[in-house]
C-alpha positions as CSV (number, residue, x, y, z in Angstrom):
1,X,37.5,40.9,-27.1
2,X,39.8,38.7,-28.9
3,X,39.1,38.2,-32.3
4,X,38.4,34.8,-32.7
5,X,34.8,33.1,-33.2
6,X,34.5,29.4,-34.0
7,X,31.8,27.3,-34.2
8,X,32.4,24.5,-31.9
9,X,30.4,22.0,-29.8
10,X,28.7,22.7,-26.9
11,X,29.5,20.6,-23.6
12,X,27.6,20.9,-20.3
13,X,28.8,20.0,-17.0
14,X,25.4,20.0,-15.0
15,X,27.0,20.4,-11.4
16,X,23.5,21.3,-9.2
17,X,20.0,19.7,-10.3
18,X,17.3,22.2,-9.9
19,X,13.7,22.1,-10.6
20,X,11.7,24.9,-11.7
21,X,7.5,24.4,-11.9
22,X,4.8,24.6,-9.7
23,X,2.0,22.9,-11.2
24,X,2.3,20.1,-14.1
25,X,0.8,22.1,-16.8
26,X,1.3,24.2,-19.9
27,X,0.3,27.8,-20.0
28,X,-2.8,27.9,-22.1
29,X,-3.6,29.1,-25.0
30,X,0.0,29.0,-27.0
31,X,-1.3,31.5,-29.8
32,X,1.9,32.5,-31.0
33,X,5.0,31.6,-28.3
34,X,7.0,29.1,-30.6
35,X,5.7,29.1,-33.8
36,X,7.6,28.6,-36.9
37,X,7.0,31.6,-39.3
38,X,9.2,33.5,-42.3
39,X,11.6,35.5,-40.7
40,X,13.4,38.9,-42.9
41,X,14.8,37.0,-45.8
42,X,17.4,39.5,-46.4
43,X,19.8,37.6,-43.8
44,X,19.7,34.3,-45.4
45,X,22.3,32.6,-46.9
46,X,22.1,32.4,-51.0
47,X,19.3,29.8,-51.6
48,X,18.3,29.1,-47.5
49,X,14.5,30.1,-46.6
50,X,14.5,31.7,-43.6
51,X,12.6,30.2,-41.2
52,X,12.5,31.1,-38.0
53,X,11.2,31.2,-33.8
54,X,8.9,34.3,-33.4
55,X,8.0,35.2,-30.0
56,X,5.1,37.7,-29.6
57,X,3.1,38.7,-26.5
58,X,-0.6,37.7,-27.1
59,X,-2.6,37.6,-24.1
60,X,-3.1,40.7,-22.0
61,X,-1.4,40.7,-18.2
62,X,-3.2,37.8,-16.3
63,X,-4.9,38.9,-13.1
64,X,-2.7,38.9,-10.0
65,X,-2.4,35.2,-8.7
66,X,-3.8,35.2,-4.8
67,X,-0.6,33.8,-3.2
68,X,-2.4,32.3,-0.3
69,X,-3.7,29.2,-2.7
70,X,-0.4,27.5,-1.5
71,X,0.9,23.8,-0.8
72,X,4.2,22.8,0.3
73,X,6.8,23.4,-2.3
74,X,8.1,19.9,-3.8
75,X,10.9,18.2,-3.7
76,X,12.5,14.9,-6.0
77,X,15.4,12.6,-4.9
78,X,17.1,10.2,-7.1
79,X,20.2,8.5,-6.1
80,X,22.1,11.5,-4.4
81,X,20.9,13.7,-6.5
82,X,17.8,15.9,-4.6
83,X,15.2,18.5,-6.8
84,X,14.0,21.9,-5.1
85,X,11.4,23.9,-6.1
86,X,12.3,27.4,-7.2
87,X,9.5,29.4,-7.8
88,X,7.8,29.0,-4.8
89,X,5.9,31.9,-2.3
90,X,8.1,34.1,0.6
91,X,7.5,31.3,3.0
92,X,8.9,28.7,0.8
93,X,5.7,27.4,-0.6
94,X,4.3,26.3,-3.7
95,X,2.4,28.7,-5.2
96,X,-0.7,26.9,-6.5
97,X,-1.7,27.7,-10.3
98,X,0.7,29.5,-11.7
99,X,3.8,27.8,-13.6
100,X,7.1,28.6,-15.0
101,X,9.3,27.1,-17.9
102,X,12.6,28.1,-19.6
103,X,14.5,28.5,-16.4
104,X,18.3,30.0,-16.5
105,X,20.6,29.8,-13.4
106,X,23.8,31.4,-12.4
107,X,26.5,30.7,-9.4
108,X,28.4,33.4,-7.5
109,X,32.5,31.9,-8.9
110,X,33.2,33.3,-5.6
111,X,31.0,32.0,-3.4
112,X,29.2,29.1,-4.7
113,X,26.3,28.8,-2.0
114,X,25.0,32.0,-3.6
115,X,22.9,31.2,-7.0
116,X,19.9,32.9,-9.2
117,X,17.4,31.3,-11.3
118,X,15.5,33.2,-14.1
119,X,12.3,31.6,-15.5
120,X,9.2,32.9,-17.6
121,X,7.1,33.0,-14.7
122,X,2.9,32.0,-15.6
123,X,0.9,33.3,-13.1
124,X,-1.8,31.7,-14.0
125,X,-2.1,28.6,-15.9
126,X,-5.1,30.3,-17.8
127,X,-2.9,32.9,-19.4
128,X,-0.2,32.4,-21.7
129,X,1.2,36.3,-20.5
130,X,4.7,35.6,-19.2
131,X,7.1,37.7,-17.3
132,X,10.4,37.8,-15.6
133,X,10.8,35.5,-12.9
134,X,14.3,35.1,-10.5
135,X,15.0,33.6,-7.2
136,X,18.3,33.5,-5.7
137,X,19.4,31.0,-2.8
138,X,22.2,31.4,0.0
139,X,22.7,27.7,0.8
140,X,23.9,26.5,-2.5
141,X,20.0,25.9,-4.0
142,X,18.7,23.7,-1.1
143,X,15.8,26.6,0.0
144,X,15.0,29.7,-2.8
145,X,13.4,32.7,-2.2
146,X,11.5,34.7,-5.2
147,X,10.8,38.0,-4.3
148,X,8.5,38.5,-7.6
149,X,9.2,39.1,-11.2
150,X,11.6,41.8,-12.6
151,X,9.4,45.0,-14.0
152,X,5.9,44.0,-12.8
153,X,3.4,44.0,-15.6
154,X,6.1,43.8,-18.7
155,X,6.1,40.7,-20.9
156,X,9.5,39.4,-21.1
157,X,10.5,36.0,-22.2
158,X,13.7,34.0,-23.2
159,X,15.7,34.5,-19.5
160,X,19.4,34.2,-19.9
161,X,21.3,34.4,-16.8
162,X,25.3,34.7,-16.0
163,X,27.9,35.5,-13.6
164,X,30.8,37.6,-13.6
165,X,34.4,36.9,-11.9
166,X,33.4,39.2,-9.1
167,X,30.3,37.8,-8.2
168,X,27.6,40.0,-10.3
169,X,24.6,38.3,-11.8
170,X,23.4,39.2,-14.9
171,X,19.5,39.1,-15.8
172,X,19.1,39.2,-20.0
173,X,15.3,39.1,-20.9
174,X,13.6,39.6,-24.2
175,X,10.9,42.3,-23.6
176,X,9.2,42.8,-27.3
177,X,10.5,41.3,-30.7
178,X,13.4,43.6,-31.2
179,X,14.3,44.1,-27.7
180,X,16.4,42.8,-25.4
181,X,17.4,44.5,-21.5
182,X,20.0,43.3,-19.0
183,X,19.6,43.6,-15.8
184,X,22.4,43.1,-13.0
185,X,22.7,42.1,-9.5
186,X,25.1,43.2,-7.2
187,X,24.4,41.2,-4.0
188,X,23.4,38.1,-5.2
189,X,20.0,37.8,-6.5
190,X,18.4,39.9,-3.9
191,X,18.0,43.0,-5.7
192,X,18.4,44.0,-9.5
193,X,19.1,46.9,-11.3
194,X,17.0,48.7,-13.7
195,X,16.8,47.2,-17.1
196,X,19.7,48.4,-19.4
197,X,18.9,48.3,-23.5
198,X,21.2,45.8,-25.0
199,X,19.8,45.5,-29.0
200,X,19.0,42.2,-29.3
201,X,16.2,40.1,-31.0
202,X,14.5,36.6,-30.4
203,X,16.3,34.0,-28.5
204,X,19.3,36.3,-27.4
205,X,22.3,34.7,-25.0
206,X,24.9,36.0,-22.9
207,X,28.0,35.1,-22.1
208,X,30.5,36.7,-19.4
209,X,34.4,37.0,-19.2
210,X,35.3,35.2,-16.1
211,X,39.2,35.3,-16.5
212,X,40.7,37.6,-15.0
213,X,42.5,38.7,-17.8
214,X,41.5,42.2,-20.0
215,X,38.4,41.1,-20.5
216,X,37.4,40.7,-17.3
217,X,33.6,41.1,-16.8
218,X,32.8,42.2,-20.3
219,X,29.1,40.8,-21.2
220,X,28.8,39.6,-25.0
221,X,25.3,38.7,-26.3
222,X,24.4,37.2,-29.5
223,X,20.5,36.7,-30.9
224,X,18.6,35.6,-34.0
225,X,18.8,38.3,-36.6
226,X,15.6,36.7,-38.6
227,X,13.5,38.7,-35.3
228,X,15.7,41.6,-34.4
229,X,16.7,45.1,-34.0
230,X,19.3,45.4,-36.1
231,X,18.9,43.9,-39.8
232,X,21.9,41.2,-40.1
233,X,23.7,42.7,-36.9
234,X,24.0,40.0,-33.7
235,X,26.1,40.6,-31.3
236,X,26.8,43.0,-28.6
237,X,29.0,43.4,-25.9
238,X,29.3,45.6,-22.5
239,X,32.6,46.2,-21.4
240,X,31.8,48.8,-18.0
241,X,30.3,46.1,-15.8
242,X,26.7,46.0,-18.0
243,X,26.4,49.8,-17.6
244,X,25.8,50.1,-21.0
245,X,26.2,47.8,-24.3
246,X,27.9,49.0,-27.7
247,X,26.3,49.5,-30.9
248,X,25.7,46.0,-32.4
249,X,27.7,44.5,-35.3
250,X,27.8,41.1,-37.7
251,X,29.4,38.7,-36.1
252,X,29.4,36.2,-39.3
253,X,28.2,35.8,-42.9
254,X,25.8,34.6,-43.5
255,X,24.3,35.0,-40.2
256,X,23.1,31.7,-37.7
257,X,20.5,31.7,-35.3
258,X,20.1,29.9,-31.8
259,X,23.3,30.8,-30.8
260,X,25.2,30.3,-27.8
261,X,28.2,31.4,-25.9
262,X,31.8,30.8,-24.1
263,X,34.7,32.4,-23.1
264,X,38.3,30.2,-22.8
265,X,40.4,30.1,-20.1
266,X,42.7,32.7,-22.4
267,X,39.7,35.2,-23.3
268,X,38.7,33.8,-26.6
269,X,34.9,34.0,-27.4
270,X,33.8,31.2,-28.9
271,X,30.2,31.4,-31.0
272,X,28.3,28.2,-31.8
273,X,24.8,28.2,-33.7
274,X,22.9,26.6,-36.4
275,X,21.9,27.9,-40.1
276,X,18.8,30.2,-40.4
277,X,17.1,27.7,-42.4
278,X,16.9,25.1,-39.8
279,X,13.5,24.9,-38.1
């Protein structure tokens, strides 16, 4: 990793438009999931409050949906531009009931007809319990298939997906307050490995080194230190392929929060986030 973090603007290039959803509704009841609330005010600046996202699980595991309620899965045109469901049953269909939000895709760089979408998968709207959805496509996103969530009966929130230069999919998903897994996937989408402990805290990204160069393949995420592991540490990286991610360190000081993730054409990671008294 080269040495070099800058805060810098963000720009996105939206090449694919995707939809995630089944049913037009917000899980019920939102206890807790994005309430603004005092965070550790040791990793504050000198005179910031911090304030912060806290993301707690609050209702227990909803009961299994009954995937037969279905419909035909939905579909949006506007100009050229066409809208597929994602989260939809084995045979393509919607799945009626449940819902999904926060959704996080990733392309195969060498193959681009292969893709994976991560969501927080509701399975019912009555239940604000969330979990680890993913569906991958072969046909560059025009049908999906969702084989069901990652680590059945786990709350798990804040999916952050990415690909490496080989192909690999990454899976990072916030499973309690101060925990963060990544999960990878070898062939696609179709399968994914067990969950690997990567630190981490509330609203954790990942990035991946898609040069080519010595970096090649190493996985760096960054989360909010005010709901964390680690005190003011907030950043990791793997560098054996998401085998395994280093101790974590303090990437700046004072710290920031929301942050997000790039790698340049020559290997520099570049960091970009806000202050931790922003709400």
């Amino acid at each position: 990793m080269r040495g070099r973090v800058a805060v810098t603007g963000v720009a996105v290039l939206i090449i694919v438009f995707l939809s995630v959803g089944g049913v037009v509704a917000q899980p019920a009841p939102l206890a807790r999931d994005g309430q603004i609330a005092t965070g550790d005010p040791s990793v504050a600046a000198p005179g910031e409050k911090a304030v912060g996202h806290a993301e707690f699980p609050d209702d227990p595991p909803a009961l299994v949906l009954d995937r037969r309620m279905v419909e035909p899965a939905r579909e949006w045109s506007l100009g050229r531009f066409t809208s597929f469901q994602v989260n939809v049953d084995e045979f393509g269909n919607n799945i009626v009931g449940d819902a999904a939000n926060e959704p996080s895709i990733a392309i195969d760089p060498t193959n681009p007809d292969r893709m994976a979408i991560g969501w927080r998968q509701f399975d019912t709207i009555t239940s604000n319990f969330r979990q680890a959805g993913v569906a991958y496509s072969t046909d560059a996103g025009q049908t999906w298939t969702f084989p069901g969530v990652l680590t059945p009966g786990q709350f798990r929130s804040d999916p952050v997906l990415s690909a490496d230069p080989f192909g690999n999919f990454y899976y990072s998903s916030l499973s309690a307050i101060d925990s963060v897994e990544v999960f990878k996937s070898i062939d696609g989408g179709v399968t994914w490995s067990q969950p690997v402990s990567a630190s981490g805290g509330d609203k954790q990204w990942i990035a991946v080194d898609r040069t080519m160069g010595v970096g090649a393949g190493n996985v760096y995420q960054i989360w909010n230190v005010q709901f964390s592991c680690c005190g003011d540490r907030d950043f990791t990286r793997s560098t054996d392929g998401g085998t395994s991610f280093q101790p974590p360190l303090a990437v700046t000081t004072p710290s920031m929060k929301w942050g997000t993730l790039d790698v340049a054409v020559d290997g520099t990671l570049y960091l970009a986030g806000t202050s931790l008294s922003r709400s």
